[in-house]
PAZAPA-4460 file (N, C-alpha, C; in steps of 0.05 Angstrom, whole numbers, plus 32768, in hexadecimal, padded with zeros to 4 digits):
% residues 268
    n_x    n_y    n_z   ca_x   ca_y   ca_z    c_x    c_y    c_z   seq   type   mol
   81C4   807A   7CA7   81C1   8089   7CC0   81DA   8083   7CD2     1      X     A
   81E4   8099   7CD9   81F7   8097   7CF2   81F2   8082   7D03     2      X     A
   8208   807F   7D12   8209   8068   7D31   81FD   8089   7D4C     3      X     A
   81FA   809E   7D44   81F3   80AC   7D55   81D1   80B4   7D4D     4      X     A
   81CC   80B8   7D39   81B1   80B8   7D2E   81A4   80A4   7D2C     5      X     A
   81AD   8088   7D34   8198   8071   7D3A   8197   8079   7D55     6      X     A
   81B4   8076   7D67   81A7   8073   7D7C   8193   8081   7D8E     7      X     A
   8191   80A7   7D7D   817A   80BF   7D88   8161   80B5   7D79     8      X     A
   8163   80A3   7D66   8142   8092   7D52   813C   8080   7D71     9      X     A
   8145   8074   7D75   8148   805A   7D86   8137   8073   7DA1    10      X     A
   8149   8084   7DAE   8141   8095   7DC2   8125   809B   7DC9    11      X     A
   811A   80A9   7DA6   810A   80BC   7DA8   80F4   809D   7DA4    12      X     A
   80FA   808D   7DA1   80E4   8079   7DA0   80D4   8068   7DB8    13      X     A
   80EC   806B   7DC7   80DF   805B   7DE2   80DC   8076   7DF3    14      X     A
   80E4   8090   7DF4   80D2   80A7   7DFE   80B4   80A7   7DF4    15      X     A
   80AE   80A4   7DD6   8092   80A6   7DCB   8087   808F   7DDD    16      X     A
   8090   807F   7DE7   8080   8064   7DEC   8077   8064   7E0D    17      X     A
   8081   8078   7E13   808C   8080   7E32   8062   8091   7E36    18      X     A
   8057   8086   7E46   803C   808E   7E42   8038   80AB   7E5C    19      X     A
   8026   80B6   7E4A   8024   80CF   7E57   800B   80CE   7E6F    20      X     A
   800E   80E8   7E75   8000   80E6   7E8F   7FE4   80DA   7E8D    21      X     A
   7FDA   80F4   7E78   7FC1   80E2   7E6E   7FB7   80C8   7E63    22      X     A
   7FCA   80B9   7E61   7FC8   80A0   7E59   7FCD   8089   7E71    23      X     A
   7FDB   808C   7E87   7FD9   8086   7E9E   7FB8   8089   7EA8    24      X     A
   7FB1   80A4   7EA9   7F97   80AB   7EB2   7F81   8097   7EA5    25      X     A
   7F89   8094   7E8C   7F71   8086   7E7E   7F6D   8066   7E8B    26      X     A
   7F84   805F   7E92   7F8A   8045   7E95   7F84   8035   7EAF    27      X     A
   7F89   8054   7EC7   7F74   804B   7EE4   7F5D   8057   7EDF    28      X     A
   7F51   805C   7ECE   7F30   8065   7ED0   7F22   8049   7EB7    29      X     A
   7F38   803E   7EA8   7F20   8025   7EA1   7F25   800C   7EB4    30      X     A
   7F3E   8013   7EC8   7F41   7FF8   7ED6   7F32   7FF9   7EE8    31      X     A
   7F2A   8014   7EFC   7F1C   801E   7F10   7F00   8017   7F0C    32      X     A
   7EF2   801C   7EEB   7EDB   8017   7EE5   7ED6   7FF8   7EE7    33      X     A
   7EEB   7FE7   7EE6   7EE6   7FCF   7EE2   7EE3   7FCA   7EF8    34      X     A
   7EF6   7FCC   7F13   7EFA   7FC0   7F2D   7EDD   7FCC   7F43    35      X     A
   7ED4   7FE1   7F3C   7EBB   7FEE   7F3F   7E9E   7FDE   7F39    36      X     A
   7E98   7FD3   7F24   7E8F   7FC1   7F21   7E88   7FA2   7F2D    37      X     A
   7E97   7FA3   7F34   7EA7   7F83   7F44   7E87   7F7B   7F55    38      X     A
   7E83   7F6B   7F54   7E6D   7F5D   7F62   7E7B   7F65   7F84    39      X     A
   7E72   7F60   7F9F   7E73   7F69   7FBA   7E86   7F55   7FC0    40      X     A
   7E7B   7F3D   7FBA   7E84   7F1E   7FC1   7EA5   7F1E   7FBB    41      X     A
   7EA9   7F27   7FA8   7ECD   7F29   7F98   7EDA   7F3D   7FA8    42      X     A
   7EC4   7F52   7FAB   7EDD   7F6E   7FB8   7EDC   7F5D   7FD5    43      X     A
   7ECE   7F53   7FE0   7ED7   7F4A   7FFB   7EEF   7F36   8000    44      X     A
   7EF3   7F2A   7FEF   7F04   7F0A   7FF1   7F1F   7F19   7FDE    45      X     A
   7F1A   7F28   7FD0   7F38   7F3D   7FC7   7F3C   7F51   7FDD    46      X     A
   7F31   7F56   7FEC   7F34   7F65   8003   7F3E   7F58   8019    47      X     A
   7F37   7F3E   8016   7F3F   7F2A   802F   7F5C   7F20   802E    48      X     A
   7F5F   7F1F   8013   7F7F   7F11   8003   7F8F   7F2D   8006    49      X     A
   7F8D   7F4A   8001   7F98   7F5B   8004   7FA2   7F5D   8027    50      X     A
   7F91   7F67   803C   7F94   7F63   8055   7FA1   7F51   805C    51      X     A
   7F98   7F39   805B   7FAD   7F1C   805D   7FCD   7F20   804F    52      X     A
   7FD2   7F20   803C   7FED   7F24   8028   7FFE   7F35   8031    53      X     A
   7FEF   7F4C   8037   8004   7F67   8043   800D   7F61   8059    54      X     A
   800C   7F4D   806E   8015   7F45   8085   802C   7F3C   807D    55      X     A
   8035   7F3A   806C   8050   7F28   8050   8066   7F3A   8062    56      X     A
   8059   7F58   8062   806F   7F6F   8061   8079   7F70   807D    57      X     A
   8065   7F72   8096   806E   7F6B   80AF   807D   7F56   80BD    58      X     A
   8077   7F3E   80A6   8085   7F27   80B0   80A0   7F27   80A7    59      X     A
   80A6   7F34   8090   80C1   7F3C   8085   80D6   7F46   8094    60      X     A
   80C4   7F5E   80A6   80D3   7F6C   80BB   80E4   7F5B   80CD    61      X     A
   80C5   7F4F   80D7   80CE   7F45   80F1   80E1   7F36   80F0    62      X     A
   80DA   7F1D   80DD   80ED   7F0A   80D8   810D   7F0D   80D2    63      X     A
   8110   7F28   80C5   8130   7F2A   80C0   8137   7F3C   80E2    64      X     A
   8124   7F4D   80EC   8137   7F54   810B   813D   7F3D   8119    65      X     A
   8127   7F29   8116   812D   7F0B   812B   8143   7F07   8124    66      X     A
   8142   7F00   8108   815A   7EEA   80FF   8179   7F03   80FC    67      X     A
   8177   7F1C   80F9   8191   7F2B   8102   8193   7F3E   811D    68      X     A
   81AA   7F45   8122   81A5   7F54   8134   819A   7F6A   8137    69      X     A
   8181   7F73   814A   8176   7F8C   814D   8189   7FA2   814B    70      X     A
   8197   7FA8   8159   81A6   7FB8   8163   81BF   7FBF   814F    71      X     A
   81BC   7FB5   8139   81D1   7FBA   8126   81C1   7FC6   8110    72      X     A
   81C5   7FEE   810E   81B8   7FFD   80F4   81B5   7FF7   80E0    73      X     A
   81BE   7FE3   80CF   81BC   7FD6   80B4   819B   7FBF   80BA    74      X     A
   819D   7FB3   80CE   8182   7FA3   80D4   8170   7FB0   80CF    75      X     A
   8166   7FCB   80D0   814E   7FCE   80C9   8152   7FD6   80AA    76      X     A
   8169   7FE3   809E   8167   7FE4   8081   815C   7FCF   8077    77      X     A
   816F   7FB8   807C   816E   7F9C   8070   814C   7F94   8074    78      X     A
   8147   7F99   8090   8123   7F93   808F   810F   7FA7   8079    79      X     A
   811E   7FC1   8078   8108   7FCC   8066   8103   7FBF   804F    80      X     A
   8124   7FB5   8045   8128   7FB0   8022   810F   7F9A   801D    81      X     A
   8116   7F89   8037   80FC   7F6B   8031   80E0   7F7B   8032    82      X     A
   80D4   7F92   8046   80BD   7F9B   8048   80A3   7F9A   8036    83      X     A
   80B4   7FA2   8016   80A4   7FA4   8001   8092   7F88   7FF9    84      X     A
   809B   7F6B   7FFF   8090   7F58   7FF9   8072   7F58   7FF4    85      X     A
   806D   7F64   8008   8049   7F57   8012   803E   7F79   7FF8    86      X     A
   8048   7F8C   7FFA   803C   7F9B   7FDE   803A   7F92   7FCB    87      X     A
   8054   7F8E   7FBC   805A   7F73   7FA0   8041   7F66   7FA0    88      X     A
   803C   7F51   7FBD   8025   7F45   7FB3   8010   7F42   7FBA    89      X     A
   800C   7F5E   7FBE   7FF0   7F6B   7FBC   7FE7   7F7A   7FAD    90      X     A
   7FFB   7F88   7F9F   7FF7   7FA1   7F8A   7FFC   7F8C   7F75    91      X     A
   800F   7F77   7F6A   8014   7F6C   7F48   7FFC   7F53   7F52    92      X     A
   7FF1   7F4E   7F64   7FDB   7F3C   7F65   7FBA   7F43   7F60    93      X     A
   7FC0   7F60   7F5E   7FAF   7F6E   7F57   7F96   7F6E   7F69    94      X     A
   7F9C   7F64   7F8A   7F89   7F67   7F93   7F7A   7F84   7FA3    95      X     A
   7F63   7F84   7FB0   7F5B   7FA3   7FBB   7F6F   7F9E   7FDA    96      X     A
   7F76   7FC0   7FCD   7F85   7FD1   7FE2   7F7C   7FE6   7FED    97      X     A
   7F76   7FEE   800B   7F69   8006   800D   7F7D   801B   8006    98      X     A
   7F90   801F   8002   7FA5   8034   8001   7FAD   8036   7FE4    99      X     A
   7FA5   8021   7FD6   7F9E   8020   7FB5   7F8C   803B   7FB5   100      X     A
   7F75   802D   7FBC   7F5A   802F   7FB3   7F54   8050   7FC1   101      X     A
   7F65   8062   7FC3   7F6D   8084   7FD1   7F72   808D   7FB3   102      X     A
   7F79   8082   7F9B   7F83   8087   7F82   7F72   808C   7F6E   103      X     A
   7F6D   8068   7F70   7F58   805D   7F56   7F45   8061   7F4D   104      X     A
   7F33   8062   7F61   7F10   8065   7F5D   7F0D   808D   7F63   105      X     A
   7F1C   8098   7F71   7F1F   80B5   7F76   7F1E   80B7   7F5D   106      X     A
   7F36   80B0   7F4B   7F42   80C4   7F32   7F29   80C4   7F1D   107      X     A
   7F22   80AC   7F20   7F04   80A6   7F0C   7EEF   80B7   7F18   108      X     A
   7EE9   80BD   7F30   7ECD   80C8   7F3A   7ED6   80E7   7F35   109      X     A
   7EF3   80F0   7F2F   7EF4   8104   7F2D   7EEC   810F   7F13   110      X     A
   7EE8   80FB   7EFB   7EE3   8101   7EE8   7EBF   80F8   7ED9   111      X     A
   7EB9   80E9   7EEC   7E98   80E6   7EF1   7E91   80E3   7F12   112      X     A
   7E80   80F6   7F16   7E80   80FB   7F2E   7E64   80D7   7F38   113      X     A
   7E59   80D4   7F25   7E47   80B9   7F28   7E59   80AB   7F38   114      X     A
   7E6C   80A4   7F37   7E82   8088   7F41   7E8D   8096   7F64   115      X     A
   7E79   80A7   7F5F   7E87   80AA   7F85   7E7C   8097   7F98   116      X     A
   7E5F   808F   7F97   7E50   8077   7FA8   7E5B   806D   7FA6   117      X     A
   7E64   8064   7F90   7E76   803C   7F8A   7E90   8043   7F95   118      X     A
   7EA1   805B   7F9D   7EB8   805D   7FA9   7EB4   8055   7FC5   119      X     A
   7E9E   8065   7FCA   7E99   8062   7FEA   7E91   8047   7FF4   120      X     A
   7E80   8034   7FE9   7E79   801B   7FE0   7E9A   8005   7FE0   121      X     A
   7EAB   8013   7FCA   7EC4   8005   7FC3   7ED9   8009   7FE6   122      X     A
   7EDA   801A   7FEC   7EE2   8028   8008   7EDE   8019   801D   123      X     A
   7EC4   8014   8025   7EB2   800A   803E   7EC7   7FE7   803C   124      X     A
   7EBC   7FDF   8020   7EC2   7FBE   8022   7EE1   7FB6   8028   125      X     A
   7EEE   7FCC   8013   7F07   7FC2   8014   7F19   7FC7   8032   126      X     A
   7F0F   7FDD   8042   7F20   7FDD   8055   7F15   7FD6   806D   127      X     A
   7EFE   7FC9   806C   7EF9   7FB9   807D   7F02   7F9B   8074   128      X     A
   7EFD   7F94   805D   7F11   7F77   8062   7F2B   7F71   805F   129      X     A
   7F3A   7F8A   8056   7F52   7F8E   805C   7F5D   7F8C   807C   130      X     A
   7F4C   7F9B   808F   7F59   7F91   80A3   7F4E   7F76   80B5   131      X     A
   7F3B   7F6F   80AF   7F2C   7F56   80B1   7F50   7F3F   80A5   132      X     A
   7F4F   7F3D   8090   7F6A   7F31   8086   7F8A   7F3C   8098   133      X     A
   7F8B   7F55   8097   7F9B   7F5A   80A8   7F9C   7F49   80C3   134      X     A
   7F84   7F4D   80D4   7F7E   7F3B   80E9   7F84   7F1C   80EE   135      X     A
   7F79   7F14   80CD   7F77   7EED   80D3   7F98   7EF1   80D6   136      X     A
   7FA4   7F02   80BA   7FC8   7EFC   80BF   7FD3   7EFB   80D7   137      X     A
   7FC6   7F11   80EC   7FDA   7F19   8105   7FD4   7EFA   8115   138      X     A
   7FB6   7EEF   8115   7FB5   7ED9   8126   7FC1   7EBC   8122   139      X     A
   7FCC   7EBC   8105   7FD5   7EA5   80F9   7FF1   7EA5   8100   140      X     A
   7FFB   7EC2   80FE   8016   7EC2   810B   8019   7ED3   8129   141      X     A
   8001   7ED6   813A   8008   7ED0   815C   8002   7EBC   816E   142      X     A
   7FED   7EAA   8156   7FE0   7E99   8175   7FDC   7E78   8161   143      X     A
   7FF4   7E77   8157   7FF4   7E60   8147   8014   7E56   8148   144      X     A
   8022   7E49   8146   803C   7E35   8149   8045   7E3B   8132   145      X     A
   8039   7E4F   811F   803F   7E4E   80FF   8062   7E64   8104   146      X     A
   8065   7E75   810F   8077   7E7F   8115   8090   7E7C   812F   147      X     A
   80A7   7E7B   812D   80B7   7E7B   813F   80AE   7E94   8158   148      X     A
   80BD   7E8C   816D   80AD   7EA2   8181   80B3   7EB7   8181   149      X     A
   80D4   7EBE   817B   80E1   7ED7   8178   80DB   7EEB   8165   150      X     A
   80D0   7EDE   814D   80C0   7EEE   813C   80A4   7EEE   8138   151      X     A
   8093   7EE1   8157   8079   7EEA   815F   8089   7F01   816C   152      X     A
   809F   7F01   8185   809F   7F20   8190   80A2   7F36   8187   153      X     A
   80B1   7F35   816A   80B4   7F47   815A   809E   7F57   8155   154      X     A
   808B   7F43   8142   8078   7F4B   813A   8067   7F5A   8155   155      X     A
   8067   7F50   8168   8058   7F5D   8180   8062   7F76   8180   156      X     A
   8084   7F7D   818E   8089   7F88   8192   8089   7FA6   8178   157      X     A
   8087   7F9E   815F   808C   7FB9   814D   8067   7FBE   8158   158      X     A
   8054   7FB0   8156   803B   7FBD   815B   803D   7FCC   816B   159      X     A
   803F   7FCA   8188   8043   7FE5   8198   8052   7FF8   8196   160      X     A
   806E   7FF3   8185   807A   8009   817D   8070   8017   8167   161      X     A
   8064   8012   8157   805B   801A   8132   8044   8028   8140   162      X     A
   8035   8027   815C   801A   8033   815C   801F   804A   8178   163      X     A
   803F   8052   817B   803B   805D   8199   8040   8078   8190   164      X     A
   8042   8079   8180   8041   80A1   8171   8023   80AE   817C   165      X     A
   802A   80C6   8182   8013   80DF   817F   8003   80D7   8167   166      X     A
   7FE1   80E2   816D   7FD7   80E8   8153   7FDF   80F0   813D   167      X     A
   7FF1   8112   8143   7FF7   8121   812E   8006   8115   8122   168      X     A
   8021   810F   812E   8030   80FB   8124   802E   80E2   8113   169      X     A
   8018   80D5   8113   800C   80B5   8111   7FFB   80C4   80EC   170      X     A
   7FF2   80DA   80F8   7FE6   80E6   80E0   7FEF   80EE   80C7   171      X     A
   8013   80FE   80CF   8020   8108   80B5   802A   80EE   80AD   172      X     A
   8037   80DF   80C0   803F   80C4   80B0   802F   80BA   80A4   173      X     A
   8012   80B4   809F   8008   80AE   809A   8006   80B0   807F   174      X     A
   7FFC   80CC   8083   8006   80E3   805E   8018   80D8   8051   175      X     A
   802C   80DA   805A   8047   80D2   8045   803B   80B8   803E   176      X     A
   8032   80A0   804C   8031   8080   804A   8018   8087   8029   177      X     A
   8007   809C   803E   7FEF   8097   801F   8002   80AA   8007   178      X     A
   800E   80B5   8008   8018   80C1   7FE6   8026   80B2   7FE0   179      X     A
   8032   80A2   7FEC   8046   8090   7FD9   803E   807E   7FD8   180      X     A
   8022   806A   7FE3   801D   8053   7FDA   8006   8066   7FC3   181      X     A
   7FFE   807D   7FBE   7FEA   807F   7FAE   8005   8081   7F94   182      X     A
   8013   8091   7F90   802B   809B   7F87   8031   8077   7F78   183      X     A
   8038   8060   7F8A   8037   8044   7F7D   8021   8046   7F6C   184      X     A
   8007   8045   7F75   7FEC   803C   7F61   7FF7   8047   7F46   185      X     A
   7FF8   8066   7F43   8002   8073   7F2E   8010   806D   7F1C   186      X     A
   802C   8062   7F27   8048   805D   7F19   8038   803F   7F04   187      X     A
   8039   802B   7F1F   8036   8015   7F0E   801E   801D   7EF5   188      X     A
   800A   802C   7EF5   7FF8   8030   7EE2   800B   802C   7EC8   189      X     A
   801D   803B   7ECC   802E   8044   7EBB   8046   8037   7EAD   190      X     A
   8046   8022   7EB9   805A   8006   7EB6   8044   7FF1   7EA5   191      X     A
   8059   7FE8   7E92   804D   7FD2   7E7E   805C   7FB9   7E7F   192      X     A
   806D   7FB9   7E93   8077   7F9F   7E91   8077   7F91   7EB8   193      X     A
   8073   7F7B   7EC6   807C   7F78   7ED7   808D   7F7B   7EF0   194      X     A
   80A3   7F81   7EE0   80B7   7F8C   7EEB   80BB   7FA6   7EEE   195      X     A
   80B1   7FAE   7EE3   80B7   7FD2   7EE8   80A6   7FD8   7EFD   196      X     A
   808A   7FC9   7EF9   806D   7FCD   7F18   807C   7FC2   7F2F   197      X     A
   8097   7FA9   7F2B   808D   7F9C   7F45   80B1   7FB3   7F4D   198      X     A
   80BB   7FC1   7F3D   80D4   7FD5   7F3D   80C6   7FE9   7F50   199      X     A
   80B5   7FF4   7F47   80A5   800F   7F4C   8091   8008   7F70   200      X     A
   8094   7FF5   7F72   8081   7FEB   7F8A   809B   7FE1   7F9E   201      X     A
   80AE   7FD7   7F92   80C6   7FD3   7FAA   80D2   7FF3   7FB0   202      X     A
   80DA   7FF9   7FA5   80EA   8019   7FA8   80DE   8027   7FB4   203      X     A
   80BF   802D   7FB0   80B1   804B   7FC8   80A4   8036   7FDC   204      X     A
   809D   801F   7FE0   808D   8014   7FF8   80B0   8010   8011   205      X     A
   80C3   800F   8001   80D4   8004   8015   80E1   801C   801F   206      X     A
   80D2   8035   8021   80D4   8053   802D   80BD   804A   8042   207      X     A
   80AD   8041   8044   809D   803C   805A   80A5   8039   806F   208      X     A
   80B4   801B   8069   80BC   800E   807C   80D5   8018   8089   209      X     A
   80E5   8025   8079   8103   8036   807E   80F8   8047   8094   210      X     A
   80E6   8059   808B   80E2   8074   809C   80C6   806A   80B7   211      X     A
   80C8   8053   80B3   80B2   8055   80D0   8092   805D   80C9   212      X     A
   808D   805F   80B0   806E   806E   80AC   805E   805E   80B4   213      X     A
   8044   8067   80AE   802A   8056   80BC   801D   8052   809B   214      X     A
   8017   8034   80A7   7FF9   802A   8092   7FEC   8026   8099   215      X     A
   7FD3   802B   8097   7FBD   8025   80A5   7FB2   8006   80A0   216      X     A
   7FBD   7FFA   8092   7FB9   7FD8   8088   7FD5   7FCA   8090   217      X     A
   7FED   7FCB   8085   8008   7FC4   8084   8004   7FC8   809F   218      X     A
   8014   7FDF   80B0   8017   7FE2   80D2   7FFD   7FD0   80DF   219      X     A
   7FE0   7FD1   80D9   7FD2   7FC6   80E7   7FD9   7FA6   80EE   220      X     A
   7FDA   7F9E   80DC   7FE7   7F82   80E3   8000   7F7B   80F7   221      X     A
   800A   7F8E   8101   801D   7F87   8118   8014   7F99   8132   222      X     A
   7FFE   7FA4   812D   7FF2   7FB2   8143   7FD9   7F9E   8144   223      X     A
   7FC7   7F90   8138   7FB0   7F77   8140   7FD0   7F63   8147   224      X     A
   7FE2   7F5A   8143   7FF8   7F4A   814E   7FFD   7F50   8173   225      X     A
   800C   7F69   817B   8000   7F75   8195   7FE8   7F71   819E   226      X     A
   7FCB   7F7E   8193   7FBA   7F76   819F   7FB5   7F59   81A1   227      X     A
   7FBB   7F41   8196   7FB8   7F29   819E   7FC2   7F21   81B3   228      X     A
   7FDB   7F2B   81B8   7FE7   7F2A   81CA   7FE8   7F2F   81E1   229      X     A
   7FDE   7F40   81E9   7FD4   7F4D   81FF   7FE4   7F66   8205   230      X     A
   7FFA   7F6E   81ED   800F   7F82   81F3   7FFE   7F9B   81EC   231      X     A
   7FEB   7F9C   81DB   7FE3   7FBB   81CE   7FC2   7FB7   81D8   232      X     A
   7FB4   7FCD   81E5   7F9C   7FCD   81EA   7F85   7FD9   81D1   233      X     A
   7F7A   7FD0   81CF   7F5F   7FD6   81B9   7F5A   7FF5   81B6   234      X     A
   7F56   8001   81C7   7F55   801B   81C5   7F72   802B   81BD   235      X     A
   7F8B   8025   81C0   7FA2   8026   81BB   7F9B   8029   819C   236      X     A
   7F9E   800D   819A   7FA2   8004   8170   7F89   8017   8164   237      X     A
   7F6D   8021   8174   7F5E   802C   8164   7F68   804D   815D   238      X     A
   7F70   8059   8174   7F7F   8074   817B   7F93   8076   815E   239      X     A
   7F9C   806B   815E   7FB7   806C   814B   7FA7   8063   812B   240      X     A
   7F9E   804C   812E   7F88   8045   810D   7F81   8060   8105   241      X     A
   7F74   8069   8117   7F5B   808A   810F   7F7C   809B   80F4   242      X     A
   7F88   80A5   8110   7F9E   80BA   80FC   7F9F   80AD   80E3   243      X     A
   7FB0   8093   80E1   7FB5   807E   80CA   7FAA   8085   80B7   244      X     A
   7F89   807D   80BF   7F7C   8077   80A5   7F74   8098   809B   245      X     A
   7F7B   80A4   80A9   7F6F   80C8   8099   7F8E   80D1   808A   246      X     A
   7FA4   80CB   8096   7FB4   80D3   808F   7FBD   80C4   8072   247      X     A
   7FB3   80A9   806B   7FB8   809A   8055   7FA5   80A6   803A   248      X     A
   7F91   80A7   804B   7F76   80B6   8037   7F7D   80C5   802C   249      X     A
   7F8A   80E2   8044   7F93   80FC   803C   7FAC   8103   8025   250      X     A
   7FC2   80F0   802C   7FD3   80EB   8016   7FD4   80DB   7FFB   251      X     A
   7FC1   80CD   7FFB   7FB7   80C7   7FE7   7FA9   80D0   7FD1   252      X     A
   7F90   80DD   7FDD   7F7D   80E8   7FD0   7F82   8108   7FC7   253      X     A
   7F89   8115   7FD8   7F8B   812D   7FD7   7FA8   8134   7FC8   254      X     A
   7FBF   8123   7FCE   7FE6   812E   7FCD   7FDD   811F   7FAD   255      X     A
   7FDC   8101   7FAC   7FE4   80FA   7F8F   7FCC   80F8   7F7C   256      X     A
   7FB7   80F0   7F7E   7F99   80EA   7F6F   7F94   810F   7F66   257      X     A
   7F90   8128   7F78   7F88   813F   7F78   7F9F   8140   7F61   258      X     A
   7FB7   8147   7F6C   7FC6   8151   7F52   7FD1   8141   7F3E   259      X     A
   7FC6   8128   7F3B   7FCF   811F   7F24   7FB8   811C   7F19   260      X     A
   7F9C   8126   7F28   7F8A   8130   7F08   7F8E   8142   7EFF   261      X     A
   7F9D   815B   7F12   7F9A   8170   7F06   7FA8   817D   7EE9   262      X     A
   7FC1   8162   7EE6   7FD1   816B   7ECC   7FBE   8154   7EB9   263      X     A
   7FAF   8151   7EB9   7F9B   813E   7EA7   7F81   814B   7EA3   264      X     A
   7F7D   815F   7EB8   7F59   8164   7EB9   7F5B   8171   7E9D   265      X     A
   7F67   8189   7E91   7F66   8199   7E7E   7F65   8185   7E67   266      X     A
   7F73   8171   7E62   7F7B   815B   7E4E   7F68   814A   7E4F   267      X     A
   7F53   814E   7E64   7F3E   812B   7E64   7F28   8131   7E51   268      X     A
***
């Protein structure tokens, strides 16, 4: 065989190996079935480690505007690039994510409608102790010595800025935040090695942080940071949460879970 006919043998071999849609699909509906299952006790304390961890991403921020100058346009690139941390290790730690969980348990209930309770069930726990965790993070780093002070103001200060948008506004960002962290769930499905999940989770989460979007978990943690503070009022951080969490739902469920059953439904 040729030096050009091995290397199209070689080609067409790691394309075959390259898994198709439907085989992605297969792969969040037995993981979904499994994490569905989960005793109450586990989804809570993976829910608690998720909320807590993702504060990784805010402190990333803050910490590189402290330590460079605000006012110089490369500072916030450089803060986005770090952003991705607290995803990494929440998504390859495999713990519950509410902005996961817009993907996972959907794509399965779309294919047995039985697994919708346990969604709604999976839903309730995870994003209530997601921000429960979000919370302990914001108080461990506002009202504890554990942080320098300039990057307590940081963190203060992005909360009131990350939550002073219009509804509508607060809402489309929102969208984009849920298709591309659902858009992550997806990819990594689809990754078999480490590196390509923790590749595929740095590259679209650090569009988040570039463009200013809203998370309804990630952002909350520097908006409970303000409210500790006394800089953001309770009804404030709730105003802005509402859009968040519909707009994460909405891009999730509906932009990437809806049409990426739909090139599978015919095939399932």
């Amino acid at each position: 065989m040729s030096l050009y006919g091995a290397r199209m043998a070689e080609r067409r071999q790691e394309e075959s190996s390259r898994p198709h849609a439907l085989d992605i699909y297969e792969r969040i509906c037995e993981d979904t079935a499994e994490e569905l299952d989960r005793p109450e006790g586990s989804l809570v304390y993976s829910g608690l480690f998720a909320g807590f961890t993702i504060g990784l991403s805010a402190l990333a921020v803050a910490l590189t505007t402290a330590s460079l100058t605000p006012e110089v346009q490369s500072t916030a690139f450089v803060a986005a690039l770090l952003y991705p941390i607290g995803y990494v290790a929440v998504i390859i730690g495999r713990s519950q994510f509410f902005t996961e969980n817009t993907l996972y348990p959907v794509m399965l209930s779309l294919r047995r409608k039985e697994f919708l309770n346990r969604t709604g069930r999976l839903w309730g726990i995870v994003f209530v102790t997601n921000l429960v965790g979000a919370f302990l993070f914001a108080m461990l780093a506002v009202t504890t010595g554990a942080l320098d002070q300039s990057v307590q103001n940081e963190l203060t200060s992005n909360g009131v800025k990350y939550t002073e948008g219009a509804f509508i506004d607060t809402f489309w960002s929102a969208v984009l935040t849920g298709f591309l962290l659902a858009t992550v769930a997806w990819l990594v499905e689809g990754c078999d090695t480490v590196t390509g999940r923790v590749a595929v989770i740095w590259s679209l989460t650090f569009f988040v942080s570039l463009a200013s979007l809203d998370h309804c978990i990630a952002t909350t943690v520097t908006a409970f940071s303000a409210l500790l503070d006394g800089e953001l009022a309770l009804g404030s951080l709730l105003g802005w949460l509402a859009p968040a969490v519909l707009g994460n739902v909405l891009g999730g469920v509906l932009i990437v879970a809806s049409i990426n059953y739909g090139q599978v439904r015919e095939e399932d």
